[in-house]
C-alpha positions in Angstrom: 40.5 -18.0 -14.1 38.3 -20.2 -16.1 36.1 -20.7 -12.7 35.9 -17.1 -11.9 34.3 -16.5 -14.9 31.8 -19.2 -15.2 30.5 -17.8 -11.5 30.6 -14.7 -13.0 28.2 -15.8 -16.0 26.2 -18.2 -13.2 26.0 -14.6 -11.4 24.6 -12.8 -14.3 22.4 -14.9 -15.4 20.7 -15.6 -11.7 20.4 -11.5 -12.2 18.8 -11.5 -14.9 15.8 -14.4 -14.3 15.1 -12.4 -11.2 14.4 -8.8 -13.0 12.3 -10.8 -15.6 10.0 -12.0 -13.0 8.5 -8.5 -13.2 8.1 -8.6 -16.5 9.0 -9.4 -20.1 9.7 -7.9 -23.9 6.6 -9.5 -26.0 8.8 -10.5 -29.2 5.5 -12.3 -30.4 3.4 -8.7 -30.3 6.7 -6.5 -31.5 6.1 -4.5 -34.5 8.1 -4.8 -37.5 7.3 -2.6 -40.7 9.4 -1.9 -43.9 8.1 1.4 -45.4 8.5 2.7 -48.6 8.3 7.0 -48.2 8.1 8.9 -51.2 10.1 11.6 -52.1 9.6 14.8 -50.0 6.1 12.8 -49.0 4.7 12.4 -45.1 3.0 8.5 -43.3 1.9 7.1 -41.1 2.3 3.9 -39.5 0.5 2.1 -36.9 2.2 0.0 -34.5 0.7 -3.8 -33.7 -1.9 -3.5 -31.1 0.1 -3.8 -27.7 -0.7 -6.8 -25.5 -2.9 -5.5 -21.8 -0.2 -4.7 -19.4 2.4 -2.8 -21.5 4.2 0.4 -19.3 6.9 0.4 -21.8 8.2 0.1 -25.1 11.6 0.8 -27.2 11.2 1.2 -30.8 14.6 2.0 -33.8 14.2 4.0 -36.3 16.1 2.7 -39.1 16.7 4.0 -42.9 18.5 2.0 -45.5 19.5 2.3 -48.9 18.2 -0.4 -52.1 19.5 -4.0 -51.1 20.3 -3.1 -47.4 20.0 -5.6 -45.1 19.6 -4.9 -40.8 22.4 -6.4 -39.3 20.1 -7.9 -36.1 16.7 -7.3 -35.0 15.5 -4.9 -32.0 14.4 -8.0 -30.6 17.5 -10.0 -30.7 19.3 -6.7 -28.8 16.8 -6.6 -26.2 17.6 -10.8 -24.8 20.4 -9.3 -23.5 18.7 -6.7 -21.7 16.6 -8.1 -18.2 14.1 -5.1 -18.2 13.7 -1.5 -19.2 15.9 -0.3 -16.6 19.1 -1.9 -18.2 18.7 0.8 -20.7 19.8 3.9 -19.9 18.6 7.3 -20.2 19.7 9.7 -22.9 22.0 9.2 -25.6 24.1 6.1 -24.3 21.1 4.1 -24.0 19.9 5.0 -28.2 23.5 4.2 -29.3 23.5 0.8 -28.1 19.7 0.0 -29.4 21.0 1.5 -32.6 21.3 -1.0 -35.8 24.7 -1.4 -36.6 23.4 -0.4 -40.5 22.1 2.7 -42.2 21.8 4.1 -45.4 22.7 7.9 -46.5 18.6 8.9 -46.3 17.4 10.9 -43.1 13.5 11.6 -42.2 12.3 13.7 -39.5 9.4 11.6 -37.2 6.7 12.0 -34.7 4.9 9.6 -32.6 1.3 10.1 -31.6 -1.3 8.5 -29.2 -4.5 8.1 -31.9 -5.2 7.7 -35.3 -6.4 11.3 -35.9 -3.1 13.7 -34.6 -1.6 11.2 -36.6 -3.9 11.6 -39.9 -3.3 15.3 -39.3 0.3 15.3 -39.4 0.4 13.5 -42.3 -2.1 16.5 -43.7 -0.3 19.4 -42.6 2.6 18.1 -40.5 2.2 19.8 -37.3 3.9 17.7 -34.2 2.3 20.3 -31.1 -0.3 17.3 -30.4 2.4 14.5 -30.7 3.9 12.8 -27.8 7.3 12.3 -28.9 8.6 13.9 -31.9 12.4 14.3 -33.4 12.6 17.4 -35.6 15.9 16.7 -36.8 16.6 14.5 -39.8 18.0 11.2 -38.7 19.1 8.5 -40.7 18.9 6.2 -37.6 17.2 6.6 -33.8 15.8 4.9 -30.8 13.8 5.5 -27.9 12.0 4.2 -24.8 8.6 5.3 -23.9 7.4 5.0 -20.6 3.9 5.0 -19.0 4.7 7.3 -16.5 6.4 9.5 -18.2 5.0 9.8 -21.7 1.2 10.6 -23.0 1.7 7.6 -26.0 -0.3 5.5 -23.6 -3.7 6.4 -24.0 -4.7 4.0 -27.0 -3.9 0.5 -27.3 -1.8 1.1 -30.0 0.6 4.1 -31.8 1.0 5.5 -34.6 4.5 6.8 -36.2 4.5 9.7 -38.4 7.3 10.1 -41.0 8.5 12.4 -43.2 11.3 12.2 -45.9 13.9 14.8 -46.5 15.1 13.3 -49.8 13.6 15.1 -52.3 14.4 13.2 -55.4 14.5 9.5 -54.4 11.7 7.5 -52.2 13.2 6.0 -48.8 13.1 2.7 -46.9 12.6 2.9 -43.5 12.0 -0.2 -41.0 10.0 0.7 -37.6 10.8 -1.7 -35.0 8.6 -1.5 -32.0 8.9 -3.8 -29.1 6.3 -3.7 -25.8 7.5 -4.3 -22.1 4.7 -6.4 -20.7 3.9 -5.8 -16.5 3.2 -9.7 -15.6 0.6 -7.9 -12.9 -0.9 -5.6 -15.2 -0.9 -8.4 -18.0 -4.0 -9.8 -16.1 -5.6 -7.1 -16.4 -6.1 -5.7 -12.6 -5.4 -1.7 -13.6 -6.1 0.5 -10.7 -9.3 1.3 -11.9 -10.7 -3.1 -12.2 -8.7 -3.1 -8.4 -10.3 -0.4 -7.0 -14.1 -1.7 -8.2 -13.5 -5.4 -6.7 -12.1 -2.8 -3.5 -15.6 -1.2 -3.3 -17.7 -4.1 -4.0 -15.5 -6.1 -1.1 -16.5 -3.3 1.4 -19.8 -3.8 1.1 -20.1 -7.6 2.7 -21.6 -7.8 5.2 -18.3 -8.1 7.7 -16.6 -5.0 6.0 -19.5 -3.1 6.3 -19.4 -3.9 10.7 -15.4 -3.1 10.5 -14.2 0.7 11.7 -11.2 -0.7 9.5 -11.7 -3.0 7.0 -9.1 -2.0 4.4 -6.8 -5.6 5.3 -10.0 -7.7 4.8 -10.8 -6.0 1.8 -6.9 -5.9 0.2 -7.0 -9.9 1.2 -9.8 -10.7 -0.5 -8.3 -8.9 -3.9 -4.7 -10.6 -3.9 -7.1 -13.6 -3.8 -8.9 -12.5 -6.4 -6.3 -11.9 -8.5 -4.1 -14.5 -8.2 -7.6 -16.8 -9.0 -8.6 -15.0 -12.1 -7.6 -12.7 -15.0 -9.7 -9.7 -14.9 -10.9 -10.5 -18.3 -12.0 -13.5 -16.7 -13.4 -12.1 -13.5 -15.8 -9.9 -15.6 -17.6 -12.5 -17.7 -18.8 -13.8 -14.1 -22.3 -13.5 -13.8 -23.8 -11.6 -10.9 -24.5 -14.7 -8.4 -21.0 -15.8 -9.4 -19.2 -13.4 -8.5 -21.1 -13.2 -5.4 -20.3 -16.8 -4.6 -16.4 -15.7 -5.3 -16.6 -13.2 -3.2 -18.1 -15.0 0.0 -15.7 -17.4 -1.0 -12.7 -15.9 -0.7 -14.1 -13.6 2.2 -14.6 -17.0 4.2 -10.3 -17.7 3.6 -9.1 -14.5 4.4 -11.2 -15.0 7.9 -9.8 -19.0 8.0 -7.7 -20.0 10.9 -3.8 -18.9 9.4 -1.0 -16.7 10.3 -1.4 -14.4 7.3 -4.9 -13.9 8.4 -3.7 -13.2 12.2 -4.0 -8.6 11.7 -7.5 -9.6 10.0 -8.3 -11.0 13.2 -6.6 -8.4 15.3 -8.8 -5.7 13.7 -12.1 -7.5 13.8 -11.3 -8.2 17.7 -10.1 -4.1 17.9 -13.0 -3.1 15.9 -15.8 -5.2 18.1 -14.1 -3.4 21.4 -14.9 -0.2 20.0 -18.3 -0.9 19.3 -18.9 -2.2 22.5 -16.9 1.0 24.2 -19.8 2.6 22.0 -22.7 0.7 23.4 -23.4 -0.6 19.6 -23.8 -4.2 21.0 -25.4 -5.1 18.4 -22.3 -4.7 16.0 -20.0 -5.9 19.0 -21.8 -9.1 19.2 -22.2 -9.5 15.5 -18.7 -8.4 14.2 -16.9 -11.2 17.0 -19.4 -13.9 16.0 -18.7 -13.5 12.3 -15.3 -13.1 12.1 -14.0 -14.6 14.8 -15.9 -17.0 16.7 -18.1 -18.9 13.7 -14.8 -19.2 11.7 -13.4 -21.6 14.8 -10.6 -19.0 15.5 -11.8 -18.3 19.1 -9.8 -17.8 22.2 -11.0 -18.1 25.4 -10.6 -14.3 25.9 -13.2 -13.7 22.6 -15.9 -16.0 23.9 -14.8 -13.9 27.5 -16.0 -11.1 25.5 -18.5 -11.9 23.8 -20.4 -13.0 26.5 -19.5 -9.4 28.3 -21.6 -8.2 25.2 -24.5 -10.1 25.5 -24.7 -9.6 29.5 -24.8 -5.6 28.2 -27.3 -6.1 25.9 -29.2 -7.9 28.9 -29.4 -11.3 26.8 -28.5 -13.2 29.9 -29.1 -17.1 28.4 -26.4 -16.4 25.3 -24.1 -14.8 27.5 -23.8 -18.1 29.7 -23.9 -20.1 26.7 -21.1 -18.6 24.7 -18.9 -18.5 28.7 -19.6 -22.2 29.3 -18.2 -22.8 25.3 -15.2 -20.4 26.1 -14.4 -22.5 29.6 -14.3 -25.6 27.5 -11.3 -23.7 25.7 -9.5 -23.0 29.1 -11.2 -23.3 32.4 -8.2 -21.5 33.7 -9.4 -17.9 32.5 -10.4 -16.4 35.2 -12.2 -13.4 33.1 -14.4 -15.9 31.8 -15.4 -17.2 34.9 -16.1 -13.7 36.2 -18.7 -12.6 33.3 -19.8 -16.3 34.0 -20.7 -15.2 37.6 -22.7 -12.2 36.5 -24.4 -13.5 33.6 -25.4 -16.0 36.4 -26.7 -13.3 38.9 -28.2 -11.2 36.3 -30.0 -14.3 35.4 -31.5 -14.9 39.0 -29.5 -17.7 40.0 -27.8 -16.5 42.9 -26.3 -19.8 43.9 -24.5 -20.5 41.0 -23.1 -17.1 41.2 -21.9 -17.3 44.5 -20.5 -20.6 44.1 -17.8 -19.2 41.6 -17.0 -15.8 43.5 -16.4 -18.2 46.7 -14.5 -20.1 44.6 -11.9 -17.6 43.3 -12.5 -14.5 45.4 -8.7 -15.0 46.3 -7.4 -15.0 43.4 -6.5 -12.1 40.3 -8.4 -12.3 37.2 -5.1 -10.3 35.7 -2.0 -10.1 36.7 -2.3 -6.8 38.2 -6.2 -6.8 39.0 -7.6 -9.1 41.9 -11.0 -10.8 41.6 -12.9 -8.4 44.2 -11.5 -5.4 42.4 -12.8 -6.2 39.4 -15.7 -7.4 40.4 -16.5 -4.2 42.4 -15.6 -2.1 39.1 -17.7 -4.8 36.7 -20.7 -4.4 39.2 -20.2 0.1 39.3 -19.9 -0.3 35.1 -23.5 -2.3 35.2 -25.3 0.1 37.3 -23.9 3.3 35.3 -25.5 1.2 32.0 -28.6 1.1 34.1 -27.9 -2.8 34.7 -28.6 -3.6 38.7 -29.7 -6.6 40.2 -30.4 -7.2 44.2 -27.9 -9.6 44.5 -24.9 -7.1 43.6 -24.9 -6.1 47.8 -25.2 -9.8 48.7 -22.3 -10.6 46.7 -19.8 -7.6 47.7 -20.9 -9.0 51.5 -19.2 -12.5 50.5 -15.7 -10.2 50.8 -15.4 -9.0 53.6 
């Protein structure tokens, strides 16, 4: 029995360090007033200013008569609870936040989002422009505000408006506020400071050659904002941040598997281009992200140097091949382009030395060497590419 419910307690509290890793209750930024209400008089009270990152908060409303003491603090309740959702919604969820003391005195409240709704209750007591309010007198309560569900978030702060409904003695009331922190938001990346770095990423030079650079760009923000705050980020100066930015640009391009649908989309991306004839951006895409980073496979210097043959720069095209067959000799595709980059360059004999030497063989699994070549040499001439020696080398098979 004894084991059961030490695994029980291991259980729970494994539970519990996992939900706080979202988040915590900031005890050290919690607001804790004693207030002193007048008579049949109307205050207000603003909380401490909540730390960057808050989505939440619960605050008790608690009333006590002279000499009173609260039986436990609203922070010592919430330890026990891992995150906001633990507390539940409605009127189970208030009764177990409630103190476990109150006095015979009740006040009506309203909570507000700015200094001046609140000044204005306290002039005429209107509650249309608060964002919570409880019209019936209370002599205890307790709530949680949320972010997404409550207007009280517009202000770094807010501001409690009281009014007593003893009319002959003046009332103690304690206001206990306590902020859930979001450990993301905490460091300051709202959507709004995400969405700038976003932009800003989108306009380097390799986003801006991307069809689809939103993975590049999401990369280099994670990174971003696991390196800095964005307090921190934003006290960059302008040649720093550019530095950071090529920076971290240059590892989300690096040679690793989280990088690999980076990598997929710059290779996509480059193919479209070139289905485009924008060889230009073909050529300058794949050399950027792919091939300067040292990522190359044979296949992306067999393209590459398909791009430059299009774009009739004959010299790089045989360069970038003869790199590419130092990868794998074996590739067949880049030993074809090598053959054309060859003929289109006037040396027939080199050409003809690698169609005699693989004219037997497929370049794919499902596409011989004279097939393609026949197809390669139709796709030139319609890009009004045509070289003399295209007959002389379609005589070699048969």
């Amino acid at each position: 029995m004894e084991l059961k419910k030490a695994f029980l307690l291991l259980l729970l509290t494994g539970s519990c360090a996992f939900a706080q890793q979202d988040g915590y209750w900031d005890k050290d930024r919690a607001t804790t007033k004693e207030i002193i209400l007048t008579a049949g008089d109307r205050i207000k009270v603003r909380t401490e200013d909540f730390p960057v990152g808050t989505t939440e908060v619960v605050y008790r409303v608690t009333l006590l008569d002279d000499n009173q003491q609260m039986a436990n603090s609203l922070v010592s309740v919430l330890k026990s609870i891992p995150d906001p959702t633990g507390i539940s919604q409605g009127s189970a969820g208030a009764v177990f936040l409630m103190s476990k003391v109150s006095g015979d005195d009740k006040c009506t409240y309203a909570v507000f989002s700015s200094d001046k709704e609140a000044a204005n209750y306290v002039k005429e007591g209107k509650t249309e422009k608060s964002c919570y309010h409880q019209d019936e007198a209370v002599s205890k309560d307790a709530k949680r505000l949320s972010i997404e569900k409550s207007s009280c978030f517009s202000s770094d702060a807010m501001w409690f408006g009281f009014e007593s409904k003893n009319w002959i003695m003046k009332q103690k009331i304690v206001l206990e506020v306590v902020p859930w922190v979001d450990i993301k938001l905490n460091r300051g990346w709202t959507t709004e400071n995400r969405k700038s770095v976003l932009g800003i990423s989108k306009t380097s030079d390799i986003a801006e050659l991307m069809l689809s650079p939103d993975d590049y760009c999401v990369c280099i923000l994670e990174k971003m904002q696991k390196k800095y705050t964005f307090t921190e980020y934003a006290k960059l100066m302008a040649v720093e941040k550019t530095k950071v930015y090529k920076d971290l640009g240059n590892s989300c391009l690096s040679k690793s598997d989280d990088n690999l649908p980076i990598q997929a989309n710059i290779r996509i991306d480059a193919a479209k281009h070139f289905k485009n004839r924008k060889y230009d951006h073909a050529i300058r895409l794949l050399k950027a992200g792919i091939i300067d980073r040292g990522t190359a496979t044979a296949l992306d210097y067999a393209a590459l140097g398909q791009y430059y043959i299009y774009s009739k720069q004959y010299e790089k095209a045989i360069k970038s091949l003869k790199d590419g067959e130092r990868i794998d000799s074996s590739e067949l595709l880049i030993q074809l382009n090598l053959a054309h980059a060859y003929l289109l360059n006037n040396d027939f004999q080199s050409a003809k030395a690698l169609h005699k030497k693989y004219l037997a063989q497929n370049v794919t699994a499902t596409q011989s060497w004279t097939d393609k070549t026949k197809s390669d040499f139709t796709a030139f001439r319609n890009a009004k590419i045509d070289s003399d020696g295209f007959d002389r080398i379609l005589k070699l098979f048969n």
